[in-house]
C-alpha positions in Angstrom: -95.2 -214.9 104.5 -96.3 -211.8 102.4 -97.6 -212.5 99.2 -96.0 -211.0 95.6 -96.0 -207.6 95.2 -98.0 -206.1 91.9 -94.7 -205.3 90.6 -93.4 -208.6 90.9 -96.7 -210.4 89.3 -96.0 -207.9 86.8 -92.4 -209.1 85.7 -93.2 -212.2 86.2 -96.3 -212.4 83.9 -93.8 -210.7 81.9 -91.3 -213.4 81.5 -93.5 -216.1 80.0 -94.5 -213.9 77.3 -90.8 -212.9 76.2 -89.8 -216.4 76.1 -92.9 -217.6 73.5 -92.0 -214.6 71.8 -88.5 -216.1 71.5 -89.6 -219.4 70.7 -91.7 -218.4 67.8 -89.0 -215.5 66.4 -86.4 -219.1 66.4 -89.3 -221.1 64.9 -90.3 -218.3 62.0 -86.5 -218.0 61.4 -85.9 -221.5 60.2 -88.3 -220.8 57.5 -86.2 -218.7 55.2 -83.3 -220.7 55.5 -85.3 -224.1 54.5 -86.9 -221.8 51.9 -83.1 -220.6 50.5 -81.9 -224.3 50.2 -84.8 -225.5 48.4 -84.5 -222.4 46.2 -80.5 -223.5 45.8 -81.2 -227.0 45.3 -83.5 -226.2 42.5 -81.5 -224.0 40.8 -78.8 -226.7 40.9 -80.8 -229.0 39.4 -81.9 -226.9 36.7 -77.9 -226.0 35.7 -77.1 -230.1 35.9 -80.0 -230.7 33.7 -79.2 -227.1 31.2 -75.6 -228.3 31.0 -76.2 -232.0 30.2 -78.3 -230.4 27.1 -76.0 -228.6 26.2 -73.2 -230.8 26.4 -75.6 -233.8 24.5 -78.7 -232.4 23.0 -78.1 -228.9 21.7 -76.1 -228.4 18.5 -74.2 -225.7 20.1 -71.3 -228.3 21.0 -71.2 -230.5 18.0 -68.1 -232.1 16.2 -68.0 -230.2 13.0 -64.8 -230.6 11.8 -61.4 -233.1 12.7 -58.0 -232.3 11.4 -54.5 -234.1 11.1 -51.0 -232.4 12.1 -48.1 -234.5 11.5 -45.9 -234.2 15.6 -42.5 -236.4 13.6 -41.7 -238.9 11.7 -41.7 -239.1 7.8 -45.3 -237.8 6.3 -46.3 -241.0 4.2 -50.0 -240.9 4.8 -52.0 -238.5 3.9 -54.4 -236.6 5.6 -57.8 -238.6 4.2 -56.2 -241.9 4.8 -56.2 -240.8 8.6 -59.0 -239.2 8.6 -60.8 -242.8 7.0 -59.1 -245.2 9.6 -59.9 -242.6 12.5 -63.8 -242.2 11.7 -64.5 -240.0 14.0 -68.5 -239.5 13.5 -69.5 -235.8 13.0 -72.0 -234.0 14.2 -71.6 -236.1 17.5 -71.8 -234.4 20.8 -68.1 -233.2 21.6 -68.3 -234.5 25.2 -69.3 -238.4 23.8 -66.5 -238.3 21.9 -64.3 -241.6 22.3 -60.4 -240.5 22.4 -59.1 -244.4 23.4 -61.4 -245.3 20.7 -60.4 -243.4 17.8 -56.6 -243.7 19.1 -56.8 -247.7 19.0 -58.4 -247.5 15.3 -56.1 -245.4 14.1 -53.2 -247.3 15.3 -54.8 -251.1 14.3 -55.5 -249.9 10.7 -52.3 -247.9 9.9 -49.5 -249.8 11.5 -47.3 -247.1 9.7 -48.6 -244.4 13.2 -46.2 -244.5 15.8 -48.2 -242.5 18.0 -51.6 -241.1 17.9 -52.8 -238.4 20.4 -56.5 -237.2 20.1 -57.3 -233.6 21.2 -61.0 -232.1 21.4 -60.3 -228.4 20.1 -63.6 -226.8 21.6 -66.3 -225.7 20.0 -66.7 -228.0 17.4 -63.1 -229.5 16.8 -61.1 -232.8 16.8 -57.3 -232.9 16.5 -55.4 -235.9 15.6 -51.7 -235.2 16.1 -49.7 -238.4 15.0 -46.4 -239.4 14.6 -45.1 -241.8 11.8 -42.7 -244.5 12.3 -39.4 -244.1 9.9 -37.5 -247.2 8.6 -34.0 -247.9 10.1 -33.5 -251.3 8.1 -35.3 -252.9 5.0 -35.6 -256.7 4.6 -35.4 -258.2 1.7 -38.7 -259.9 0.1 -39.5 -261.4 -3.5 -41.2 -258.1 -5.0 -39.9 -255.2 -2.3 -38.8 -254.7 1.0 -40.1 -254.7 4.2 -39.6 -251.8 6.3 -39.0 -251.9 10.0 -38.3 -249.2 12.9 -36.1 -248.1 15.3 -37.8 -250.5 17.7 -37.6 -253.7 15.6 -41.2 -253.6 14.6 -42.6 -254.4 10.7 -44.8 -251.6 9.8 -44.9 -251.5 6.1 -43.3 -252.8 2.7 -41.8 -250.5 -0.3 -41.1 -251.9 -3.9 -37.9 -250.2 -3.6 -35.0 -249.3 -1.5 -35.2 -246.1 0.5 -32.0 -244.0 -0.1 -29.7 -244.4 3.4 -31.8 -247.4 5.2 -29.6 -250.3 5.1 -30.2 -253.5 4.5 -31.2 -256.1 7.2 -29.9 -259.9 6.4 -31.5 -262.6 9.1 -30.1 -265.8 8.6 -30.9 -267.6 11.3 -30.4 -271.3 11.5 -32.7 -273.5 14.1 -30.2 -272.9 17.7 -30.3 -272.2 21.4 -29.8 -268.8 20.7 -33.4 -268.6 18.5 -35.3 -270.9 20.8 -34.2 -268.9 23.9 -34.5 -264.8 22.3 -36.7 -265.6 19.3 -37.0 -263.6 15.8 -38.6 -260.8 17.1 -36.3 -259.7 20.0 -33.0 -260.7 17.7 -35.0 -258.5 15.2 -34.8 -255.8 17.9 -31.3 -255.9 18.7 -30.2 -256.0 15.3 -32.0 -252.7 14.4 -30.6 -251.3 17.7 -27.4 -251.8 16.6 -28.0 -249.0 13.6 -29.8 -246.6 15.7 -26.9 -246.7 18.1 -24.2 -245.9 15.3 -23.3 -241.8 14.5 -24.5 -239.9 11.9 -21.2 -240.0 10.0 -21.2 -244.5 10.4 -24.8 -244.5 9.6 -24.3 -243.1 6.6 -21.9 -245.8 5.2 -23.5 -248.8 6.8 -24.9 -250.6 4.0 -26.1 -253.8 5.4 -26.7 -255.7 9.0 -26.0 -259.4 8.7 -27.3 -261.3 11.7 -26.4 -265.2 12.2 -27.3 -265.2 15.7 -28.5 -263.0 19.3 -24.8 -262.4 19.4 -23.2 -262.6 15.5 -24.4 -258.9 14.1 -21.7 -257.8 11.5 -22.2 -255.1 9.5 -21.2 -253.8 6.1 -20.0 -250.4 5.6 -19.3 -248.6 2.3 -15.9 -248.9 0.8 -16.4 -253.0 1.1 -15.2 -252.7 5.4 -16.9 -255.1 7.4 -17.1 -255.0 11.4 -17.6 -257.7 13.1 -19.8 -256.3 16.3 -20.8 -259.5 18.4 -24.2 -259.5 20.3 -26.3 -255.9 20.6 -25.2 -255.2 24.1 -22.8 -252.1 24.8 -23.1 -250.1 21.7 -21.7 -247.4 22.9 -18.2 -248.8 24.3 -18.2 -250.3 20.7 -19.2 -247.6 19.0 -16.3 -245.3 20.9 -14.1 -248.5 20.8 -14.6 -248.8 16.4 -13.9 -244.8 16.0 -10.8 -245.3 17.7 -9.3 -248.5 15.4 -10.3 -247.4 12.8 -8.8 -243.2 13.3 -5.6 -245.6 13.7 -6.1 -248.1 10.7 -7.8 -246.2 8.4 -6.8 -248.6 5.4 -8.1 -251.6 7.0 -11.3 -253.9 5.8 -12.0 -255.7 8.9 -13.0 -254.3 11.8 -13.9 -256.5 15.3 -15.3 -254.5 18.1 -17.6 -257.6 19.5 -14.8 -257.5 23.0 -14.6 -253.3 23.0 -12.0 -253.3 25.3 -9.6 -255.1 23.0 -10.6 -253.9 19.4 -8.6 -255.7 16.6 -8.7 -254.9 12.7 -7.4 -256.4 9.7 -6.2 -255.3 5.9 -8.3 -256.9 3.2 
């Protein structure tokens, strides 16, 4: 057999050549990409570390200042009361800054707040926006009043009546009915019972008189009295009361405690 021409010996010593060519061209490209993420991963590094200084140790995001806006509710309090209970400390780093924290102080110390939300107004500002609680009923106490809220709950005391909050009367003897729903929860439903009434009743009750979970009576201007049972269906009895009483206007007693069969009585 004839041996390889010189042209063949030529491509073939040709081929060997190309291919460590190739192998060093793949090898010498890897270099610049390893170089790129290194240079990417230390960049990142350095903006994690330049943003966590300036999030905690510059004085470029500092809490300078924390202001109160009033979201409903009466306006009792004043602004350096909240400001006291919420003790927010300035010239802390806005991103430490504790909103649960200053939320559950506020609302521990003044039991008058309803609701407390905490905003972070960016630079350098705190907002508390709170709500107040309003009174619905006052009960009676040597010296004042205590004043309680749409949800039953005892939030402060006055020395005197507030204009338009009815009185709230619990005389409640030792029964099943107190063992089994307890002072607060008949507290509740008492207060609901107010809250559920129109503007134009609300304005003439005068008094809530509980004996019982399910003896509420209430006292209305113009010495009426309506005797509405336990707190459940105020709004058949409220419909049920308008209705009796658009037909005996003259009458003193008012019993809307079964709705569906509404009675009232002369004085």
């Amino acid at each position: 057999m004839a041996g390889a021409t010189t042209a063949q010996r030529g491509t073939s010593d040709r081929r060997p050549a190309a291919r460590s060519r190739l192998r060093l061209r793949r090898r010498g490209g890897g270099r610049p990409r390893r170089r790129l993420l290194a240079l990417l991963l230390v960049s990142a590094v350095a903006l994690g570390g330049f943003g966590a200084w300036a999030l905690y140790g510059s004085s470029w995001l500092r809490i300078e200042r924390v202001s109160v806006h009033w979201t409903g509710g009466p306006h009792e309090l004043t602004a350096d009361q909240i400001l006291g209970a919420a003790d927010v400390p300035l010239n802390s780093p806005m991103a430490s800054l504790d909103k649960d924290a200053v939320r559950d102080r506020l609302l521990e110390r003044l039991p008058r707040l309803e609701s407390v939300r905490v905003v972070r107004a960016w630079p350098h500002g705190v907002s508390l926006k709170v709500t107040e609680r309003e009174a619905q009923a006052l009960i009676p106490i040597p010296g004042g009043y205590r004043e309680v809220d749409a949800h039953g709950v005892v939030f402060a005391e006055a020395a005197e009546a507030l204009p338009g909050v009815p009185l709230l009367d619990l005389d409640l003897e030792p029964s099943p009915s107190l063992r089994r729903f307890g002072e607060d929860r008949i507290r509740r439903a008492a207060v609901s019972v107010a809250v559920a009434l129109p503007e134009e009743l609300r304005g003439e009750l005068r008094a809530i008189r509980v004996a019982s979970y399910d003896s509420i009576t209430l006292e209305l201007s113009g010495d009426r009295t309506v005797r509405w049972g336990s707190a459940e269906r105020p709004e058949a009895k409220v419909a049920a009361l308008l209705a009796v009483m658009k037909v005996a206007g003259d009458a003193r007693y008012f019993d809307v405690s079964a709705p569906t069969a509404p009675a009232s009585a002369e004085g």
